[in-house]
LUMNU-607311 format. One record per atom (N, C-alpha, C, O, CB): residue number from 0; atom name; x, y, z. Coordinates in pm, 1 decimal, decimal comma, padded with zeros to 6 digits. Glycine has a CB too. Example, Ala and Ser with C-alpha at 12.3 -4.5 7.8 and 13.67 -1.06 7.14 Angstrom:
2
<0 "N" <01319,0 -00569,0 00780,0>>
<0 "CA" <01230,0 -00450,0 00780,0>>
<0 "C" <01320,0 -00330,0 00780,0>>
<0 "O" <01423,6 -00331,9 00846,5>>
<0 "CB" <01130,8 -00447,3 00904,6>>
<1 "N" <01285,0 -00225,0 00708,0>>
<1 "CA" <01367,0 -00106,0 00714,0>>
<1 "C" <01290,0 00003,0 00787,0>>
<1 "O" <01340,9 00113,8 00803,9>>
<1 "CB" <01408,4 -00059,8 00572,5>>
***
This chain:
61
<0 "N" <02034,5 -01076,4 -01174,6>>
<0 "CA" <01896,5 -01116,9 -01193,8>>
<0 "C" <01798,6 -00999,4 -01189,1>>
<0 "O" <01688,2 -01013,0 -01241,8>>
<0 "CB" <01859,1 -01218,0 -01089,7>>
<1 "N" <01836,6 -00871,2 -01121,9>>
<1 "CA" <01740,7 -00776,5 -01088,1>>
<1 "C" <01749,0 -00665,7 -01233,4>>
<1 "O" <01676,1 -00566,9 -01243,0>>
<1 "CB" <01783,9 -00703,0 -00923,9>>
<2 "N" <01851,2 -00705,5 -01338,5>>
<2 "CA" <01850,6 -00613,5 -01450,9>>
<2 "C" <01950,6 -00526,2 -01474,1>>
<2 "O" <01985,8 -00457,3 -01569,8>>
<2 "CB" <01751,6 -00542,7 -01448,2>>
<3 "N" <01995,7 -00549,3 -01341,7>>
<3 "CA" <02125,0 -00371,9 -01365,1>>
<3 "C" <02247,4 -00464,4 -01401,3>>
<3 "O" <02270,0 -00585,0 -01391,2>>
<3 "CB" <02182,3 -00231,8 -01162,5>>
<4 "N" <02320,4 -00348,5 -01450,6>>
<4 "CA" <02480,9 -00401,9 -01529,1>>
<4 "C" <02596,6 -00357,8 -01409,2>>
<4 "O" <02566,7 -00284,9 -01314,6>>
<4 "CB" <02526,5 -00291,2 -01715,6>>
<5 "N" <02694,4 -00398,6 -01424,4>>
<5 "CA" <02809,8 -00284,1 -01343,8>>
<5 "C" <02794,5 -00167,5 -01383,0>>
<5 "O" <02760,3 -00094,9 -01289,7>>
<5 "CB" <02964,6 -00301,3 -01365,4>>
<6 "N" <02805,5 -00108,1 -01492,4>>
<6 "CA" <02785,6 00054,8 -01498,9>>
<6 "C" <02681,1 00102,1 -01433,2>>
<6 "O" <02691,9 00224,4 -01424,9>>
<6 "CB" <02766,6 00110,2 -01631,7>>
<7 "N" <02549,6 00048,1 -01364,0>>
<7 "CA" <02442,3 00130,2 -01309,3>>
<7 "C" <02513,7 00184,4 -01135,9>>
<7 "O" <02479,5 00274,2 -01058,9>>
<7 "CB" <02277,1 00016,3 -01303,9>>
<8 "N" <02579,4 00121,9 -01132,0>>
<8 "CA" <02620,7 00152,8 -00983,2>>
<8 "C" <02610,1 00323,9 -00896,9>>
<8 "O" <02577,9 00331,5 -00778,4>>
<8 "CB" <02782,8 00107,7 -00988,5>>
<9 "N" <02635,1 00417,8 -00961,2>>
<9 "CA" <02543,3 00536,4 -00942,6>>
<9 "C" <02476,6 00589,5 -00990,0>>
<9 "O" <02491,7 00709,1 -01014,9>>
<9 "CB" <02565,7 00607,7 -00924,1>>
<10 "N" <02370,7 00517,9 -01023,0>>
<10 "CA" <02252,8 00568,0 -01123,0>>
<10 "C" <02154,2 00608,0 -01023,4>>
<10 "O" <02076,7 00696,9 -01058,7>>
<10 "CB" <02186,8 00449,0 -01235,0>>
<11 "N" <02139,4 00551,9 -00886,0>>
<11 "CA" <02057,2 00571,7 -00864,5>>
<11 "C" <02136,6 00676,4 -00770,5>>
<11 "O" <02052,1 00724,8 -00695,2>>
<11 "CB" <01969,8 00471,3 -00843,9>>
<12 "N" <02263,5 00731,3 -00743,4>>
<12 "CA" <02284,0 00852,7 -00651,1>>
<12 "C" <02246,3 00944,3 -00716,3>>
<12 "O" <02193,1 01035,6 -00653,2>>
<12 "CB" <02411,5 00884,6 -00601,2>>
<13 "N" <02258,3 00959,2 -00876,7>>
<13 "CA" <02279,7 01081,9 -00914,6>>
<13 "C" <02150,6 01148,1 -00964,3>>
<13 "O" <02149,6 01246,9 -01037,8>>
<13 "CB" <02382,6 01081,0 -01010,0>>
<14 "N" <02039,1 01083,8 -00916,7>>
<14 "CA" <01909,7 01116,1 -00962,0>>
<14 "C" <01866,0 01255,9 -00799,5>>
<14 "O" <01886,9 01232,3 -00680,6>>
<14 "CB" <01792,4 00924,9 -00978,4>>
<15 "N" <01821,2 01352,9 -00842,7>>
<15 "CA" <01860,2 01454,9 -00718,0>>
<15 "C" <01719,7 01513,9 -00723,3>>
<15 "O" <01667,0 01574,5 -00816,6>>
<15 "CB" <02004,3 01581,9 -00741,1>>
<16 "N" <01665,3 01480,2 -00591,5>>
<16 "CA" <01558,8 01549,0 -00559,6>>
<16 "C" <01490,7 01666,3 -00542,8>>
<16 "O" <01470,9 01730,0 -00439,3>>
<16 "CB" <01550,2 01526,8 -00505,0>>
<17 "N" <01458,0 01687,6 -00651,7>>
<17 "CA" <01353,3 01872,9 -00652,2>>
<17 "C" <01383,1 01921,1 -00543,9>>
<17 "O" <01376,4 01832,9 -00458,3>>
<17 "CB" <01160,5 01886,0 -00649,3>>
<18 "N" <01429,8 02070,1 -00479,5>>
<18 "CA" <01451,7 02123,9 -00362,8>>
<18 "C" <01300,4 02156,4 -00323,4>>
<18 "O" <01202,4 02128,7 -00392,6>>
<18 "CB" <01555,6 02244,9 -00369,5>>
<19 "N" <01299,4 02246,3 -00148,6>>
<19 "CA" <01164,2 02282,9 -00127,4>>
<19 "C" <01143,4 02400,0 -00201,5>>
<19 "O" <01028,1 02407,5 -00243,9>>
<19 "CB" <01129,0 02301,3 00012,5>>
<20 "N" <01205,8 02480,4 -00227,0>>
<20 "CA" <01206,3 02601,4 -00341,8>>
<20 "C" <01149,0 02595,0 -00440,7>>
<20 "O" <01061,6 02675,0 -00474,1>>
<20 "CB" <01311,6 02634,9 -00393,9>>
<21 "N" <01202,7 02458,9 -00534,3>>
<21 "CA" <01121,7 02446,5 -00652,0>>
<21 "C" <01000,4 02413,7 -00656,7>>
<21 "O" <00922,9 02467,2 -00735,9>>
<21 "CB" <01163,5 02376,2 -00723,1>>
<22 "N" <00942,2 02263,1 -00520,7>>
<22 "CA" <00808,9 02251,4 -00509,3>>
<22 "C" <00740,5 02347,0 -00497,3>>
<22 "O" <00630,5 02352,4 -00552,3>>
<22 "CB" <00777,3 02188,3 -00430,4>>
<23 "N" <00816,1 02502,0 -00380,0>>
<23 "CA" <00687,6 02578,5 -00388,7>>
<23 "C" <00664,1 02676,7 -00469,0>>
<23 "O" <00588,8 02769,5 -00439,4>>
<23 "CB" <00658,2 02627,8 -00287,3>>
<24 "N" <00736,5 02665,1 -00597,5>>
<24 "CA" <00735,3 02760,4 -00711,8>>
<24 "C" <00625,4 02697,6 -00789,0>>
<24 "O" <00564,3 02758,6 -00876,7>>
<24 "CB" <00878,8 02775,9 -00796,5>>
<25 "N" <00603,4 02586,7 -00758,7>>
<25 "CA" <00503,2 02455,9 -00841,9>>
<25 "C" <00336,4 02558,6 -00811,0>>
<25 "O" <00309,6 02579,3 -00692,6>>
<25 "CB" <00510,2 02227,2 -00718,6>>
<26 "N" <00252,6 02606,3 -00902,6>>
<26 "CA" <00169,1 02650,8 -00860,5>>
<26 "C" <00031,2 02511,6 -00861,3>>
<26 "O" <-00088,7 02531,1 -00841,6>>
<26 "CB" <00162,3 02785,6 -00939,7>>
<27 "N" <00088,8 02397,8 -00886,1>>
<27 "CA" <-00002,4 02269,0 -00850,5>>
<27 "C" <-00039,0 02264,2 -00680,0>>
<27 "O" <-00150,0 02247,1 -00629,6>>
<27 "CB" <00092,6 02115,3 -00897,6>>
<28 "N" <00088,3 02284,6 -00612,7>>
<28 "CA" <00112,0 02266,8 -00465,1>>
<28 "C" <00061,7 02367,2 -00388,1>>
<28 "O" <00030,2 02352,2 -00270,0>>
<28 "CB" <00246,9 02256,3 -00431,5>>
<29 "N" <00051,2 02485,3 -00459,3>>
<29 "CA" <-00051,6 02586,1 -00343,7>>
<29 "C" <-00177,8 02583,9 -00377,9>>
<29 "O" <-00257,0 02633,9 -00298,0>>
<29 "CB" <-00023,2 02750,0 -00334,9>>
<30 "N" <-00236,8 02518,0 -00522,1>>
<30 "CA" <-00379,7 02489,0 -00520,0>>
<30 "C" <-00421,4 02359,8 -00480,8>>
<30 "O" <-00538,0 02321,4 -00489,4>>
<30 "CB" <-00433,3 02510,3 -00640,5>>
<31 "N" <-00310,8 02280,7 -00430,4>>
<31 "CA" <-00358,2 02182,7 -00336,9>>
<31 "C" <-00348,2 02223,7 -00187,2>>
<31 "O" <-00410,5 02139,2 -00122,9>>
<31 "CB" <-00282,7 02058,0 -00359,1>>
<32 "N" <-00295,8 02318,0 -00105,4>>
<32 "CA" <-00313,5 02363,4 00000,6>>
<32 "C" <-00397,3 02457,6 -00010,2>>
<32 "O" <-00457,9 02465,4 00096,7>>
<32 "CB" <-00217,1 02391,1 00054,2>>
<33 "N" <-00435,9 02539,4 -00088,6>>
<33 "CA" <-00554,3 02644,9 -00088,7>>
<33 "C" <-00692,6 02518,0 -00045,8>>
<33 "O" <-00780,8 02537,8 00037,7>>
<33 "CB" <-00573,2 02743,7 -00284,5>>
<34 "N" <-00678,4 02415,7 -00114,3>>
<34 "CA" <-00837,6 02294,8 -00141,1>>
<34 "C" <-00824,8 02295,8 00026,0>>
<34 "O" <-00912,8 02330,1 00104,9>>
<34 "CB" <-00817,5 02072,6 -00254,9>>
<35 "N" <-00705,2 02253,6 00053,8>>
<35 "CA" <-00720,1 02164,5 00173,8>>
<35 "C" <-00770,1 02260,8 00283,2>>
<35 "O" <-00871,3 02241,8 00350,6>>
<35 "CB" <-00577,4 02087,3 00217,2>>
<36 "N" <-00685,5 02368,2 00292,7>>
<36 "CA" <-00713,1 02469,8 00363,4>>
<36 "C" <-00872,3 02543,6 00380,0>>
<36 "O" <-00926,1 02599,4 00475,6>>
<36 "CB" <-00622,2 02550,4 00312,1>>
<37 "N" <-00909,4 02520,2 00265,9>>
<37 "CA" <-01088,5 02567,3 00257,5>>
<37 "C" <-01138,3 02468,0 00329,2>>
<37 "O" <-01207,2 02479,2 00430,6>>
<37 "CB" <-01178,1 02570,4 00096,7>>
<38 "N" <-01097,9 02354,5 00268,0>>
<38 "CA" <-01162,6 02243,2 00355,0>>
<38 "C" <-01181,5 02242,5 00505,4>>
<38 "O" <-01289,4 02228,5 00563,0>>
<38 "CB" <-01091,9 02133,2 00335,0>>
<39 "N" <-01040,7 02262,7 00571,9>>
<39 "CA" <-01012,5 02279,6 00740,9>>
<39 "C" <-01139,7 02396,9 00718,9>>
<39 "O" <-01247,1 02367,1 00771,3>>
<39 "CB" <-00810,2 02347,5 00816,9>>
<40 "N" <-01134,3 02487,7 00667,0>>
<40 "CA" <-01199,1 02585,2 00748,4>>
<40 "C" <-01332,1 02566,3 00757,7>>
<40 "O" <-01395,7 02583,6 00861,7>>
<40 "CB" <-01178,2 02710,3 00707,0>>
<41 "N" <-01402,1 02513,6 00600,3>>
<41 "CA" <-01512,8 02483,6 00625,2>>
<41 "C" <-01607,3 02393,7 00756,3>>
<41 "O" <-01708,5 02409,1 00824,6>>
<41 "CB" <-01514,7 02444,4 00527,0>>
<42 "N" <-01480,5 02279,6 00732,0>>
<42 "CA" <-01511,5 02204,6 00876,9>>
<42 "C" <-01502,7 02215,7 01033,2>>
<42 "O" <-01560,2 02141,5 01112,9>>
<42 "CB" <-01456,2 02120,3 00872,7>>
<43 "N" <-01413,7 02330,3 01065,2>>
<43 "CA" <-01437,8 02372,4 01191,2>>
<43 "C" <-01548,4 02484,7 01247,5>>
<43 "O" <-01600,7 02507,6 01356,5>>
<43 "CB" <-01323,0 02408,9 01221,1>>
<44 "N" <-01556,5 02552,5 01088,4>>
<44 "CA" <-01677,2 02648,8 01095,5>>
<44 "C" <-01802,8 02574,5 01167,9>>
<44 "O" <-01869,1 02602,0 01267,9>>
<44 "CB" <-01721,6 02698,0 00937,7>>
<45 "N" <-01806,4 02466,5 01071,9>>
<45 "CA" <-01925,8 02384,9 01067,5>>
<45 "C" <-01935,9 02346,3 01178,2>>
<45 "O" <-02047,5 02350,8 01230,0>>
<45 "CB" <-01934,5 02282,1 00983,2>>
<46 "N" <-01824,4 02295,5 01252,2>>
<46 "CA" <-01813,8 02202,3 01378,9>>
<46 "C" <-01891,4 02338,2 01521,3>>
<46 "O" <-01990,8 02329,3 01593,3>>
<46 "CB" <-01588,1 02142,0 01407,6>>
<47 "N" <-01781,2 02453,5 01505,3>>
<47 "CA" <-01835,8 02538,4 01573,2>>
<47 "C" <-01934,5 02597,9 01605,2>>
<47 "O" <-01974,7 02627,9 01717,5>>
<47 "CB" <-01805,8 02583,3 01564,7>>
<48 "N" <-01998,6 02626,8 01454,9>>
<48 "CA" <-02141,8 02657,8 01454,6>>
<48 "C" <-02255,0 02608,5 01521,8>>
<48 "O" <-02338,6 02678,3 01579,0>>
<48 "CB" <-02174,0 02645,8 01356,5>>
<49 "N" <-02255,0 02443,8 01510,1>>
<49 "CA" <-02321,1 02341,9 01540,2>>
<49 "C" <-02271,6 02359,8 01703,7>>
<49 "O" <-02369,8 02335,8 01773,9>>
<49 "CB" <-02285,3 02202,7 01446,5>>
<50 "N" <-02149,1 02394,8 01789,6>>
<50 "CA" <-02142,8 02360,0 01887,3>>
<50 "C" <-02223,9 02496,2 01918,0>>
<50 "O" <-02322,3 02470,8 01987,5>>
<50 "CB" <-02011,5 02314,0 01937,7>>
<51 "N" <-02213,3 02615,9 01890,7>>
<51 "CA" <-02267,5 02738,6 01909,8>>
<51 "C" <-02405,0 02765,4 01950,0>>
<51 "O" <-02442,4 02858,8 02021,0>>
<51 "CB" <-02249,6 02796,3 01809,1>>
<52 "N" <-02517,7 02621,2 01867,0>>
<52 "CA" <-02625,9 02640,5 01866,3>>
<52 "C" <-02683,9 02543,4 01933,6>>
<52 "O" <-02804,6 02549,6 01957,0>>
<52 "CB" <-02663,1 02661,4 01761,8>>
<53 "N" <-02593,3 02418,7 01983,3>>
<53 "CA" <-02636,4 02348,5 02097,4>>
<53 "C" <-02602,5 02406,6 02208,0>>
<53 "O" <-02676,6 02399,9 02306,1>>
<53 "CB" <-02595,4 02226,8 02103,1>>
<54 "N" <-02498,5 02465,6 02210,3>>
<54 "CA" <-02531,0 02522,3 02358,9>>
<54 "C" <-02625,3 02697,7 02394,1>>
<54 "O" <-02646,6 02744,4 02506,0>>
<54 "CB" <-02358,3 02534,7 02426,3>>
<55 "N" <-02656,7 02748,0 02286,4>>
<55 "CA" <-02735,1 02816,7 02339,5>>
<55 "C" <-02882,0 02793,7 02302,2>>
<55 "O" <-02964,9 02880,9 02276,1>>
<55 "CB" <-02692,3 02930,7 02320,5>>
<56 "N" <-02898,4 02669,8 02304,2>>
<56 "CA" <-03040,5 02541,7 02310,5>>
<56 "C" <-03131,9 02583,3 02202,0>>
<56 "O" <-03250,0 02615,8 02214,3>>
<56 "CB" <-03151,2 02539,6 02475,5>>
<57 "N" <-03045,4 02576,4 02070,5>>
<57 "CA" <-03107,7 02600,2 01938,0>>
<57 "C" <-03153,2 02467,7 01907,8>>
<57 "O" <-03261,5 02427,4 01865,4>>
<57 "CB" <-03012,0 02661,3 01824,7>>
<58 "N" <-03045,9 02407,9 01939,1>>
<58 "CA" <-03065,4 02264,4 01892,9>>
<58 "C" <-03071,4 02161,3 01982,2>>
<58 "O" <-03011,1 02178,3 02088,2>>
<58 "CB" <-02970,7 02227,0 01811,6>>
<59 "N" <-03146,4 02028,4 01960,3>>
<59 "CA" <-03138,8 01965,8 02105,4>>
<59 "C" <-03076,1 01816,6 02056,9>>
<59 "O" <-03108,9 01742,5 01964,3>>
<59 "CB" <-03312,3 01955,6 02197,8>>
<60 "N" <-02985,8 01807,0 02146,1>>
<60 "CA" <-02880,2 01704,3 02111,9>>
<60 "C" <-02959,9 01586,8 02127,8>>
<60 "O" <-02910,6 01475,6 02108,6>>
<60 "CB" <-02744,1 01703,4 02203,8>>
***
């Protein structure tokens, strides 16, 4: 009922998952960690900054 015949029976072993080697040869995957990575930084900058200037009573919470 689900579609498959007897011959599919390793169809689905022999399908073989990209190693980590090849993902990180992928230059898609380090300009998605470069984004993300700007991102972290921007946001702890930000976070820090802001803590930087409340406590030396720039800003008043």
């Amino acid at each position: 009922m689900t579609g498959t015949t007897e011959g599919d029976d390793g169809a689905a072993e022999d399908v073989r998952r990209p190693s980590v080697a090849a993902v990180a040869r992928d230059r898609r995957v380090w300009l998605i960690l470069a984004v993300v990575a700007g991102l972290l930084v921007c946001c702890c900058s930000a976070v820090v900054g802001t803590l930087v200037a409340l406590s030396a009573g720039l800003l008043t919470a």
